[in-house]
VMD Tcl script that builds the backbone (N, CA, C; Angstrom):
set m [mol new atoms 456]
animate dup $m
set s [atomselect $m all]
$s set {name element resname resid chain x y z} {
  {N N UNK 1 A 2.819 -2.366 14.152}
  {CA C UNK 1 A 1.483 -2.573 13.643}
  {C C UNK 1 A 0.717 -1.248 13.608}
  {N N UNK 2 A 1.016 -0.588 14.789}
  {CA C UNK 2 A -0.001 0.906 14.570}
  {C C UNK 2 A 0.974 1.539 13.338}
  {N N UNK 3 A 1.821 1.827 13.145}
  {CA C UNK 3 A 2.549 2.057 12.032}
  {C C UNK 3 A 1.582 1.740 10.778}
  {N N UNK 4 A 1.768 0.764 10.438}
  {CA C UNK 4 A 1.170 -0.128 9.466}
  {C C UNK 4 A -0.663 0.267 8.815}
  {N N UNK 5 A -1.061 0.239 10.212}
  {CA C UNK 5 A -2.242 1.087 10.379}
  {C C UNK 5 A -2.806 2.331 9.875}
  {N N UNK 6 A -1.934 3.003 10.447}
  {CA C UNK 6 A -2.103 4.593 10.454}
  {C C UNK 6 A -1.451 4.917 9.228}
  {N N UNK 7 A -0.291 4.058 8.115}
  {CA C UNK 7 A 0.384 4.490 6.708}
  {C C UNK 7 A -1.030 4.164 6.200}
  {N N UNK 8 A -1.741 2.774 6.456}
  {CA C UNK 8 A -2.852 2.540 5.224}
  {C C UNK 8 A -3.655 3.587 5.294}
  {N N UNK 9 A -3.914 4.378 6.504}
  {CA C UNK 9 A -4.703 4.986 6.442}
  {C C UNK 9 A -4.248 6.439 5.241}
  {N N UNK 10 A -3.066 6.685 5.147}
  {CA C UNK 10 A -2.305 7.957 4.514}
  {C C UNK 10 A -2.993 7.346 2.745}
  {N N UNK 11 A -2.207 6.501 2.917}
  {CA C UNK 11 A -2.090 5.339 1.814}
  {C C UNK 11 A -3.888 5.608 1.072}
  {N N UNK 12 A -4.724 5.175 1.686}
  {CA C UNK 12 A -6.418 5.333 1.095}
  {C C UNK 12 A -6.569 6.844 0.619}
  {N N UNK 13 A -6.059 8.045 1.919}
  {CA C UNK 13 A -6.311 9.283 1.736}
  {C C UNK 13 A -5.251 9.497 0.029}
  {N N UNK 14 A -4.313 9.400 0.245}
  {CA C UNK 14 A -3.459 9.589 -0.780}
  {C C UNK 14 A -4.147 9.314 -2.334}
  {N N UNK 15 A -4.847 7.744 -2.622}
  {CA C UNK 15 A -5.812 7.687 -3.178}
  {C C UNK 15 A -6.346 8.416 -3.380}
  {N N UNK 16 A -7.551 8.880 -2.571}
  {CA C UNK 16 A -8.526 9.826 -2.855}
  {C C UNK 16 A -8.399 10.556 -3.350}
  {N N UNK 17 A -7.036 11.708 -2.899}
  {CA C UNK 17 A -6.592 12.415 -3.655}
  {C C UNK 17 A -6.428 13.068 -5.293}
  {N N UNK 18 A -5.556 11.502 -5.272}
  {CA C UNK 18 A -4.692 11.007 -6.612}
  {C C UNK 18 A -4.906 9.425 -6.779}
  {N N UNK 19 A -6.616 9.382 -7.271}
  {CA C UNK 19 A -6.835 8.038 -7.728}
  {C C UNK 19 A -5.989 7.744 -8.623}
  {N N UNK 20 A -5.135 6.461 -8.488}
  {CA C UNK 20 A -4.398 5.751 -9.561}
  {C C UNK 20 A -5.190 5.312 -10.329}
  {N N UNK 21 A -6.077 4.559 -10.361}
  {CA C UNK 21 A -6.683 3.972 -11.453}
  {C C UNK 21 A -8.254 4.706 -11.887}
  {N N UNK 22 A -8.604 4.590 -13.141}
  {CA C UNK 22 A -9.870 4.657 -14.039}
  {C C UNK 22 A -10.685 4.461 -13.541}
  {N N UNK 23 A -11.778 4.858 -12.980}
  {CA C UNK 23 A -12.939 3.891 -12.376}
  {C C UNK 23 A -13.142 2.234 -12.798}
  {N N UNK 24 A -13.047 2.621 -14.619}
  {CA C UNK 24 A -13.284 0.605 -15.243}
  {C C UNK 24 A -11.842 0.377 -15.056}
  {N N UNK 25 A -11.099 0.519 -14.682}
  {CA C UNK 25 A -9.810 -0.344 -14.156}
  {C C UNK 25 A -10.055 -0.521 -12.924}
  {N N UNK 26 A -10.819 0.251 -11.684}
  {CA C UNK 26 A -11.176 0.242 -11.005}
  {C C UNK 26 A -11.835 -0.814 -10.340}
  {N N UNK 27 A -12.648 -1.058 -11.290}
  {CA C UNK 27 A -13.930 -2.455 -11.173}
  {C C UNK 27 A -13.109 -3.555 -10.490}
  {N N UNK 28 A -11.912 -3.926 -11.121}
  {CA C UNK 28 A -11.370 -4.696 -9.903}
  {C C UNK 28 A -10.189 -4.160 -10.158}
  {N N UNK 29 A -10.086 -4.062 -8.354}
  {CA C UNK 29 A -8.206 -3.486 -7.982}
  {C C UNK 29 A -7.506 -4.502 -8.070}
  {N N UNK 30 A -6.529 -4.293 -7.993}
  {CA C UNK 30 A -5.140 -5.346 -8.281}
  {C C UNK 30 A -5.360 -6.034 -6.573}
  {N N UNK 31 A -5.815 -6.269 -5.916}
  {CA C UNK 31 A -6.145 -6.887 -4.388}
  {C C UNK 31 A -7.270 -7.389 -4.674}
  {N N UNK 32 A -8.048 -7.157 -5.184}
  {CA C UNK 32 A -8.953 -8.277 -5.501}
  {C C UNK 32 A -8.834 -9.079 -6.862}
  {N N UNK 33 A -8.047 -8.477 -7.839}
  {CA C UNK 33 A -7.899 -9.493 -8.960}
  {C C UNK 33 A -6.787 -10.411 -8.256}
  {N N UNK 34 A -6.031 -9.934 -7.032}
  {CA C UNK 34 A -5.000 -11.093 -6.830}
  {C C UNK 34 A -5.953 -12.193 -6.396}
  {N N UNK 35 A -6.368 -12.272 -4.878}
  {CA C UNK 35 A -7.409 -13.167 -4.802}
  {C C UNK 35 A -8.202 -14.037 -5.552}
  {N N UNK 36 A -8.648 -13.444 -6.790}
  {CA C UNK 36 A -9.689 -13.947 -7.814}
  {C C UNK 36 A -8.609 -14.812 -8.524}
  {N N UNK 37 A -7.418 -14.593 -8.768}
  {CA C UNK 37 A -6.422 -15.339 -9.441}
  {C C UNK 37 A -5.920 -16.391 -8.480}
  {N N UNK 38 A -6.308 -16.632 -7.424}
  {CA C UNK 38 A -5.818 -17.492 -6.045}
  {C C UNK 38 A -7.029 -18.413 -5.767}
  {N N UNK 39 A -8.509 -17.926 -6.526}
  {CA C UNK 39 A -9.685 -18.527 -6.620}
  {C C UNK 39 A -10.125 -18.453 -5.995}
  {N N UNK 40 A -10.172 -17.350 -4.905}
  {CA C UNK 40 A -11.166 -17.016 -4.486}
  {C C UNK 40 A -12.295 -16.185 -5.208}
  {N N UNK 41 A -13.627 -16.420 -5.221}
  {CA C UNK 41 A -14.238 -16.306 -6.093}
  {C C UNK 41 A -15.034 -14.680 -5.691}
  {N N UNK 42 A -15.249 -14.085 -7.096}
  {CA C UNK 42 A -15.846 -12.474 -7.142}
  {C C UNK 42 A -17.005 -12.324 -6.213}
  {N N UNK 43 A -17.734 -12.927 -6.008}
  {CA C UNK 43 A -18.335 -13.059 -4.848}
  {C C UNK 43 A -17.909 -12.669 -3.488}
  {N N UNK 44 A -17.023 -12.954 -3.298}
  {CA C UNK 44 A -16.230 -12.745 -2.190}
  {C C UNK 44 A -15.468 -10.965 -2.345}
  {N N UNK 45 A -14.708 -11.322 -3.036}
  {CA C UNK 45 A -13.641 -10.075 -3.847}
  {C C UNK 45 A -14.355 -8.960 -3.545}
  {N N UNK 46 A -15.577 -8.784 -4.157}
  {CA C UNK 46 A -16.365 -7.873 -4.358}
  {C C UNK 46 A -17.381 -7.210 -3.664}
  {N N UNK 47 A -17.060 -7.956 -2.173}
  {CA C UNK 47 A -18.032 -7.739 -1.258}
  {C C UNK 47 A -18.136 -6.666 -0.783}
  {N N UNK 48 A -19.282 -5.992 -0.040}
  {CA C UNK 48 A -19.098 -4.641 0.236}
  {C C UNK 48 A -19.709 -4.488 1.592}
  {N N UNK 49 A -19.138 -3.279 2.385}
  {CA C UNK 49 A -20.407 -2.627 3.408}
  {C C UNK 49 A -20.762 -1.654 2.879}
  {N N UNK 50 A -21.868 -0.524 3.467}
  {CA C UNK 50 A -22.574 0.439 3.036}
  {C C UNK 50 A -22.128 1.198 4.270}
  {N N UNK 51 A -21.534 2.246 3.842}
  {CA C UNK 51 A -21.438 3.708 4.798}
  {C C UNK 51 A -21.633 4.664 4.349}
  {N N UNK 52 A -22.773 5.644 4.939}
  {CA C UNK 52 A -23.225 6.817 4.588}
  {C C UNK 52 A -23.763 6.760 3.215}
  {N N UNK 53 A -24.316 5.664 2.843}
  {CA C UNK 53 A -24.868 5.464 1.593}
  {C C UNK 53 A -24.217 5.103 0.436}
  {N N UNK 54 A -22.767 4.564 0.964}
  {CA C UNK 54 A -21.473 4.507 -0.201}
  {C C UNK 54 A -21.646 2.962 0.288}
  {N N UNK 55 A -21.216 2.095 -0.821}
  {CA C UNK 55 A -20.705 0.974 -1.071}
  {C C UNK 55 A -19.396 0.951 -0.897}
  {N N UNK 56 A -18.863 0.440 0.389}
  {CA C UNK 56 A -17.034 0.046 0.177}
  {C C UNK 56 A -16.498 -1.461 0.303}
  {N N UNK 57 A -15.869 -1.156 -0.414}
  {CA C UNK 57 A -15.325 -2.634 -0.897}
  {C C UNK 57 A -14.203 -3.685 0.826}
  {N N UNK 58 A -14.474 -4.284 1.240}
  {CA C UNK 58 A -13.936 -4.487 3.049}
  {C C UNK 58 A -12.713 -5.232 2.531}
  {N N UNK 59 A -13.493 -6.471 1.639}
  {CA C UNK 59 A -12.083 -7.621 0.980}
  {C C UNK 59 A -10.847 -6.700 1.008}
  {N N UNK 60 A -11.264 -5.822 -0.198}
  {CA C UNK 60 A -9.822 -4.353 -0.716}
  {C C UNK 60 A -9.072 -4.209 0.466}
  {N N UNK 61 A -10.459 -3.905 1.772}
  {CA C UNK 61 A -9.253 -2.728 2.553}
  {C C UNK 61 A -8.839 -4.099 4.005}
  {N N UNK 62 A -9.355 -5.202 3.723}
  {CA C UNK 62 A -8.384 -6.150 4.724}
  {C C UNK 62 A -7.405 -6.443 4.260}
  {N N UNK 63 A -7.012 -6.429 2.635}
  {CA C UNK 63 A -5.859 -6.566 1.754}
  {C C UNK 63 A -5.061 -5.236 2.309}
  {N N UNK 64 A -5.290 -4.474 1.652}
  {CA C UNK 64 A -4.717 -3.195 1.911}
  {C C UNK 64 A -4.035 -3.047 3.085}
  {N N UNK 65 A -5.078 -3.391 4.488}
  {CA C UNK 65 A -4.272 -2.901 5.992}
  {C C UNK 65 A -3.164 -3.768 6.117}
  {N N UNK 66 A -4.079 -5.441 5.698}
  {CA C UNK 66 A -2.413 -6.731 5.847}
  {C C UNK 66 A -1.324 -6.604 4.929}
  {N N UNK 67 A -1.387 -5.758 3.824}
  {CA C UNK 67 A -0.303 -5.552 3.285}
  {C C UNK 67 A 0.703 -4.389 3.931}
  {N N UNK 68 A -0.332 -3.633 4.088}
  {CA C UNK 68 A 0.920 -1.945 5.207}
  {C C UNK 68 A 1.069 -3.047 6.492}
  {N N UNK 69 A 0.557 -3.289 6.920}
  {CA C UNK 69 A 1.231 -3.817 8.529}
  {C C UNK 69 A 2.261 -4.349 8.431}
  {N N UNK 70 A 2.004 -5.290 7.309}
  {CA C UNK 70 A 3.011 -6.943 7.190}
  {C C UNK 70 A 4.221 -5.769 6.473}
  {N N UNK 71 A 4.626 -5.176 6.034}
  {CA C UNK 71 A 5.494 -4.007 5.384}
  {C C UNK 71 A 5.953 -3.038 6.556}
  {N N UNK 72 A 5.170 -2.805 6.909}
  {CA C UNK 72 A 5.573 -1.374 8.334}
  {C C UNK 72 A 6.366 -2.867 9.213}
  {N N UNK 73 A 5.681 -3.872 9.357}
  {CA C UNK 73 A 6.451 -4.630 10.598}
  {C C UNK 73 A 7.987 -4.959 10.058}
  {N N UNK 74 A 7.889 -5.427 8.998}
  {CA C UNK 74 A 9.175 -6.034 8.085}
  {C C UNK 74 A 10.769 -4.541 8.091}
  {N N UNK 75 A 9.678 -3.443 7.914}
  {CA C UNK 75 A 10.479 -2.380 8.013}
  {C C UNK 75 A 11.185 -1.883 9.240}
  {N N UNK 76 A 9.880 -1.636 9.930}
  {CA C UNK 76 A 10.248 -1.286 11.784}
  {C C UNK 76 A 11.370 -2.286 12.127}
  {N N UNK 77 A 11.772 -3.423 11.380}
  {CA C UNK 77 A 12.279 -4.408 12.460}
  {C C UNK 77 A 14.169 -4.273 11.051}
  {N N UNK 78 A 13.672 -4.596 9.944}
  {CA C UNK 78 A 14.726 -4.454 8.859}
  {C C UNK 78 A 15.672 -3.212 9.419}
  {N N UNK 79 A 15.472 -2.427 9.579}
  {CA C UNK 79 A 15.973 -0.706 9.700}
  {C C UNK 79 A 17.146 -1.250 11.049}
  {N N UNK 80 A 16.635 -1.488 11.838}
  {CA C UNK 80 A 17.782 -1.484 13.024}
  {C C UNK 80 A 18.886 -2.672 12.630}
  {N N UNK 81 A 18.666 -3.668 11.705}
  {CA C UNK 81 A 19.707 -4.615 10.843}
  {C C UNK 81 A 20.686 -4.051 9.836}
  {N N UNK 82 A 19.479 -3.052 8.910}
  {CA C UNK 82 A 20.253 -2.665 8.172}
  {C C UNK 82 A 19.686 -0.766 7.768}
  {N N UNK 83 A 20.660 0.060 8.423}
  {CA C UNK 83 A 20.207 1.360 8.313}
  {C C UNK 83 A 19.657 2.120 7.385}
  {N N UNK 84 A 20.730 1.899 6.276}
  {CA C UNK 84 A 20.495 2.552 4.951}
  {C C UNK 84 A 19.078 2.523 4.497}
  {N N UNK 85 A 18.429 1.817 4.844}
  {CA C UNK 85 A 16.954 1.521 4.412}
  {C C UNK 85 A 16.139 2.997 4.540}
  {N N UNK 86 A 16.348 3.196 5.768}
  {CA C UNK 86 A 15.987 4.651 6.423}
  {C C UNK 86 A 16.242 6.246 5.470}
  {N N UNK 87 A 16.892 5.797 4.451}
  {CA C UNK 87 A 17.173 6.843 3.857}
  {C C UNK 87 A 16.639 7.685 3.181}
  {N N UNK 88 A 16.165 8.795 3.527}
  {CA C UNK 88 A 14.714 9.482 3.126}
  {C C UNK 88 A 13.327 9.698 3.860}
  {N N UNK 89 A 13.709 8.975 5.009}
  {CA C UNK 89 A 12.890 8.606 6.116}
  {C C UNK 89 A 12.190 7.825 5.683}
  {N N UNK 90 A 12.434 6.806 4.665}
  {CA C UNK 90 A 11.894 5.841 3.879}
  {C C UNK 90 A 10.987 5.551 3.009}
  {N N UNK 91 A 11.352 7.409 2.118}
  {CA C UNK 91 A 11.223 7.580 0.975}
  {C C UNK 91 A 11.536 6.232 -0.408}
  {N N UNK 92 A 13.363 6.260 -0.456}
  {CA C UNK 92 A 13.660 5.486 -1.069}
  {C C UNK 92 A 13.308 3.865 -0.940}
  {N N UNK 93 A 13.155 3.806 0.097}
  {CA C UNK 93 A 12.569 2.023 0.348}
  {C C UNK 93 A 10.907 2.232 -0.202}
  {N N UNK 94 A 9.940 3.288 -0.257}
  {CA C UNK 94 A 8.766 3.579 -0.927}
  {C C UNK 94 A 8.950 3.555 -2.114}
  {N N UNK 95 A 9.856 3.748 -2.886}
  {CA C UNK 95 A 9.904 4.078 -4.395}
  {C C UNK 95 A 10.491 2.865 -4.610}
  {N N UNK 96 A 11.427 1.533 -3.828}
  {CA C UNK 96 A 11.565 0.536 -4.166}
  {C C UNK 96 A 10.816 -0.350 -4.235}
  {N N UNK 97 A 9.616 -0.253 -3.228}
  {CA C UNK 97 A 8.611 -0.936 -3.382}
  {C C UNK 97 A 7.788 -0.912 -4.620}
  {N N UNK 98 A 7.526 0.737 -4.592}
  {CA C UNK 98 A 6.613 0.973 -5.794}
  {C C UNK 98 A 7.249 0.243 -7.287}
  {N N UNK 99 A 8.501 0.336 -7.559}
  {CA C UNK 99 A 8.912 -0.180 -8.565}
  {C C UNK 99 A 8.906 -1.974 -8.731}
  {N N UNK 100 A 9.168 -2.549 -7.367}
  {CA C UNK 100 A 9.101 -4.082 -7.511}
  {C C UNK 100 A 7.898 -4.241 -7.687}
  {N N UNK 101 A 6.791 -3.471 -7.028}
  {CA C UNK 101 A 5.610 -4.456 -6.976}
  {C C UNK 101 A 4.798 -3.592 -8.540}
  {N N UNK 102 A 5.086 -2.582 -8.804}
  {CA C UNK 102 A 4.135 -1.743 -9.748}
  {C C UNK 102 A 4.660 -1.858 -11.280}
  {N N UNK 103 A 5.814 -2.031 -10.917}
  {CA C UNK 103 A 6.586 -1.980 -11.990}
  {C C UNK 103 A 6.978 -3.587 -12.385}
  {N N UNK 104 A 7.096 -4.324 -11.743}
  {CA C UNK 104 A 7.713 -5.678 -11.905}
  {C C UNK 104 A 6.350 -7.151 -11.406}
  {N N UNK 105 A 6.721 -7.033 -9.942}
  {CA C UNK 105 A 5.325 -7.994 -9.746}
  {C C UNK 105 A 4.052 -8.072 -10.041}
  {N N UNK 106 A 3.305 -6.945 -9.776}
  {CA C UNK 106 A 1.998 -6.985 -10.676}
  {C C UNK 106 A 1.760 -7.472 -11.961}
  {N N UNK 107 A 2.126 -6.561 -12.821}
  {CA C UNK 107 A 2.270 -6.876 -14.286}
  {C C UNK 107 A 2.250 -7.799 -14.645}
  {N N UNK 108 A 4.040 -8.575 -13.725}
  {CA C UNK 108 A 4.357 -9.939 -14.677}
  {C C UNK 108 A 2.993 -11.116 -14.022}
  {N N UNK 109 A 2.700 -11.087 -12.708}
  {CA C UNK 109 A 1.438 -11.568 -12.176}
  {C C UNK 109 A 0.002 -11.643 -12.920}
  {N N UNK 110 A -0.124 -10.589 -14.013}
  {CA C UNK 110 A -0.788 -9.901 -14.951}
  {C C UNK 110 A -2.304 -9.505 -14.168}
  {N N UNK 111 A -1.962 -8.672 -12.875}
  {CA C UNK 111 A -2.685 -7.937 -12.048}
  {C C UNK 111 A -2.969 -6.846 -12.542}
  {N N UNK 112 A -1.865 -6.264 -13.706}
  {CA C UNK 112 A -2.187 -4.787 -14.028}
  {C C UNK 112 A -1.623 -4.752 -15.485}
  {N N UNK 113 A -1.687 -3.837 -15.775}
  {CA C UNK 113 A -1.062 -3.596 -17.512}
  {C C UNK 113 A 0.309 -3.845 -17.334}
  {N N UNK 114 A 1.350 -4.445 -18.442}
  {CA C UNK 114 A 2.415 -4.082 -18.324}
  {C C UNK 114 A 2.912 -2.365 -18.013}
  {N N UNK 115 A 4.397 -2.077 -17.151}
  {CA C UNK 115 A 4.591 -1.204 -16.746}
  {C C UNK 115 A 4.384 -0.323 -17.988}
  {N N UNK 116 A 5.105 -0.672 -19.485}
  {CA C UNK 116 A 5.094 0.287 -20.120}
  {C C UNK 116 A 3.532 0.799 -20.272}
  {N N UNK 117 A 2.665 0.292 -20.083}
  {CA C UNK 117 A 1.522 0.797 -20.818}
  {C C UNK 117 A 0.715 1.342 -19.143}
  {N N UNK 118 A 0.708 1.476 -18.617}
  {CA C UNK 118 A 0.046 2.229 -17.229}
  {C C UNK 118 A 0.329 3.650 -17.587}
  {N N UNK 119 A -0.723 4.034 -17.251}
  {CA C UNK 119 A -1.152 6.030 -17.787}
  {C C UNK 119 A 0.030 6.224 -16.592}
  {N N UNK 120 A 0.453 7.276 -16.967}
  {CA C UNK 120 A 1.558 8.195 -16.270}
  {C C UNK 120 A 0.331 8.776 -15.018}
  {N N UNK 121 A -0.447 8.993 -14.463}
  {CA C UNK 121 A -1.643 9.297 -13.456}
  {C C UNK 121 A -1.259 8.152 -12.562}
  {N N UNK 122 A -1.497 6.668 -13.074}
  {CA C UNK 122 A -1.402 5.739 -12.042}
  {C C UNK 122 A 0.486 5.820 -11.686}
  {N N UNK 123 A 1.358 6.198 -12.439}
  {CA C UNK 123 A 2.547 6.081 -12.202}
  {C C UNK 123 A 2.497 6.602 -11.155}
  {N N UNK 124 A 2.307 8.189 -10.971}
  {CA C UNK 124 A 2.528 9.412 -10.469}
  {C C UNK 124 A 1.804 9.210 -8.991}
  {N N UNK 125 A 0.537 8.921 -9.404}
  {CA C UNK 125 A 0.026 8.610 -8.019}
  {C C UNK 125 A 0.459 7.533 -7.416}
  {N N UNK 126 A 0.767 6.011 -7.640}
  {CA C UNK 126 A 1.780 5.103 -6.970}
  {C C UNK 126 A 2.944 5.867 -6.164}
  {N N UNK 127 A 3.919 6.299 -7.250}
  {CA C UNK 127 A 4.972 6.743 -6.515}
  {C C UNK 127 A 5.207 7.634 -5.518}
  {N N UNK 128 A 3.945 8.834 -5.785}
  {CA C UNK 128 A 4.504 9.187 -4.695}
  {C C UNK 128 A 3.359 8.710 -3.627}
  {N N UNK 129 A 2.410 7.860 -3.800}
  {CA C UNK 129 A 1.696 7.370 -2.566}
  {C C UNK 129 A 2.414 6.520 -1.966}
  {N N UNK 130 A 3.712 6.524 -2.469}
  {CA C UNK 130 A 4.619 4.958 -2.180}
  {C C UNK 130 A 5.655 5.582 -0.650}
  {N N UNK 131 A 5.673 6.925 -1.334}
  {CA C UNK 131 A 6.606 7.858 -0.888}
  {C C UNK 131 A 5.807 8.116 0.860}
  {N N UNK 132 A 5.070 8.718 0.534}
  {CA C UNK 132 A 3.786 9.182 1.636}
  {C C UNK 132 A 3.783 7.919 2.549}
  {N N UNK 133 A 3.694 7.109 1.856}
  {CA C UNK 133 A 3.089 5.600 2.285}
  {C C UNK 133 A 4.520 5.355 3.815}
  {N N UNK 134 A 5.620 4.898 3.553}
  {CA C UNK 134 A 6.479 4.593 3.896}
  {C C UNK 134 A 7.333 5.572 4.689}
  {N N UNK 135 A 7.218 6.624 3.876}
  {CA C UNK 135 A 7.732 7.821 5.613}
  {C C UNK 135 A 6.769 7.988 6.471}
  {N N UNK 136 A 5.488 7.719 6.836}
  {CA C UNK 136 A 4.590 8.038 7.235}
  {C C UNK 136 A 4.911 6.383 8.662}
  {N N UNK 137 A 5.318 5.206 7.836}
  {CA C UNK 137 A 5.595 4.108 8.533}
  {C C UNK 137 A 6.899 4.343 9.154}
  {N N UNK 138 A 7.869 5.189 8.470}
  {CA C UNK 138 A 9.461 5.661 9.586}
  {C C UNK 138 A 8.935 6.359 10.255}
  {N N UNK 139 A 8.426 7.200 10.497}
  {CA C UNK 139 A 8.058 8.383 11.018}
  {C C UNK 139 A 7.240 7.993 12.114}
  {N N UNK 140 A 6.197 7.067 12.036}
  {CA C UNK 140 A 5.439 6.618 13.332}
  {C C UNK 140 A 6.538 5.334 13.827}
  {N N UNK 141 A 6.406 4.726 13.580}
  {CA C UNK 141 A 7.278 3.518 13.892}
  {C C UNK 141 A 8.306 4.224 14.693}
  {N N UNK 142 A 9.221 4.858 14.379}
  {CA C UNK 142 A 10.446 5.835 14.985}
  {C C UNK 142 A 9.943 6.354 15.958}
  {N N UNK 143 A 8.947 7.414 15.596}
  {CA C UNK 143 A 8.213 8.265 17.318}
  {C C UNK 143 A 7.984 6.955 17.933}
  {N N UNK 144 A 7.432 6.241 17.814}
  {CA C UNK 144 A 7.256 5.060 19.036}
  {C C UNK 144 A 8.190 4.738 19.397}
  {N N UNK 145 A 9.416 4.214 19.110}
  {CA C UNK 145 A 10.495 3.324 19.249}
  {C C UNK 145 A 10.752 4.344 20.334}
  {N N UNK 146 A 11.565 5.804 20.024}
  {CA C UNK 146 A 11.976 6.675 20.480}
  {C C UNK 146 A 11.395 7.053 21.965}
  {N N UNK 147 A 9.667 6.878 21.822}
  {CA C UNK 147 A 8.990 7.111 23.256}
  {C C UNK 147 A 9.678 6.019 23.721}
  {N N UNK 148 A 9.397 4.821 23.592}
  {CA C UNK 148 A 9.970 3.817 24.520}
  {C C UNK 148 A 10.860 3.862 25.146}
  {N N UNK 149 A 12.076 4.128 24.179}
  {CA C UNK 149 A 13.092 4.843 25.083}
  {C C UNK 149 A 13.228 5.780 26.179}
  {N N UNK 150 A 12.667 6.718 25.912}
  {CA C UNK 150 A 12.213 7.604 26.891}
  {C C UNK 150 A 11.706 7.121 28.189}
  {N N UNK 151 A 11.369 6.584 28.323}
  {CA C UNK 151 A 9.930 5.312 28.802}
  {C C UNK 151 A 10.963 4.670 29.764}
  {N N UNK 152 A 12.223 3.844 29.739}
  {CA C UNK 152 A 12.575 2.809 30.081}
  {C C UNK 152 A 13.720 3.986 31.486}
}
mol reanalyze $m
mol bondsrecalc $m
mol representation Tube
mol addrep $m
C-alpha cells in the first residue's frame, strides 16, 4: 500500500510535468467520466477542495490513489508467483498496463478517444508515466520486502 501511495504520488508529479491531456479534454478525466458513466452524478465527479487558492479535484485523486494501491498490491504480491513480471523493474508490466487500459479499455469503454486518434503528447506522456509509475511501485515495494528481511 505505501508502494501504491508513494507511485500515485510520482504518477500526479509525472503529470504535471507531461500533462496528457488538453485542458478541454481535461474538463473531465477519464476517472471521473468513468464514475459519471456508473451514474454517479457530475456533482459529485467534479467536486473540489481549495488549496493555496487552486481548486483540486479529491473524487480524481481518491480514484487515482485506489487505482495505484489496488495495482502496487496486485503487483507486490503477483511478482513472487510469477517473476518475469519484474522485468525492467516493472517497466514492461507499466507499458502493459498503459496499453490495456489506454490503448484498449478506455476507448472501447468510450472514456477517451479511440487509440488511433489520441495526440501523440497524451501517448508519450501515458507511457512513460506508466513506466515511472510502476518501477517506482518495484522499487518501493522491493526496498520494503528486502528491509523485512533484514528485520527477521
Amino acid at each position: 500500500m505505501v508502494a501504491g501511495f508513494l507511485s500515485g504520488l510520482v504518477k500526479l508529479g509525472w503529470e504535471d510535468l507531461l500533462p496528457p491531456r488538453t485542458p478541454d479534454r481535461d474538463a473531465t478525466n477519464p476517472p471521473q467520466a468513468m464514475l459519471e458513466k456508473f451514474g454517479v452524478p457530475a456533482s459529485v465527479t467534479h467536486s473540489t477542495y481549495t488549496y493555496s487558492d487552486q481548486k483540486l479535484p479529491w473524487v480524481s485523486y481518491l480514484i487515482h490513489f485506489g487505482f495505484s494501491t489496488t495495482f502496487a498490491v496486485g503487483y507486490s504480491v503477483l511478482q513472487h508467483v510469477t517473476p518475469p513480471i519484474r522485468w525492467g523493474h516493472g517497466a514492461i508490466a507499466g507499458l502493459g498496463l498503459w496499453s490495456a487500459f489506454h490503448l484498449g479499455i478506455l476507448p472501447m469503454m468510450q472514456l477517451t478517444p479511440a487509440a488511433k486518434d489520441l495526440p501523440a503528447e497524451e501517448q508519450f506522456s501515458e507511457a512513460l508515466g506508466h513506466i515511472a509509475w510502476m518501477s517506482t511501485i518495484d522499487l518501493v515495494s522491493n526496498a520494503l520486502y528486502q528491509g523485512k528481511q533484514l528485520n527477521k
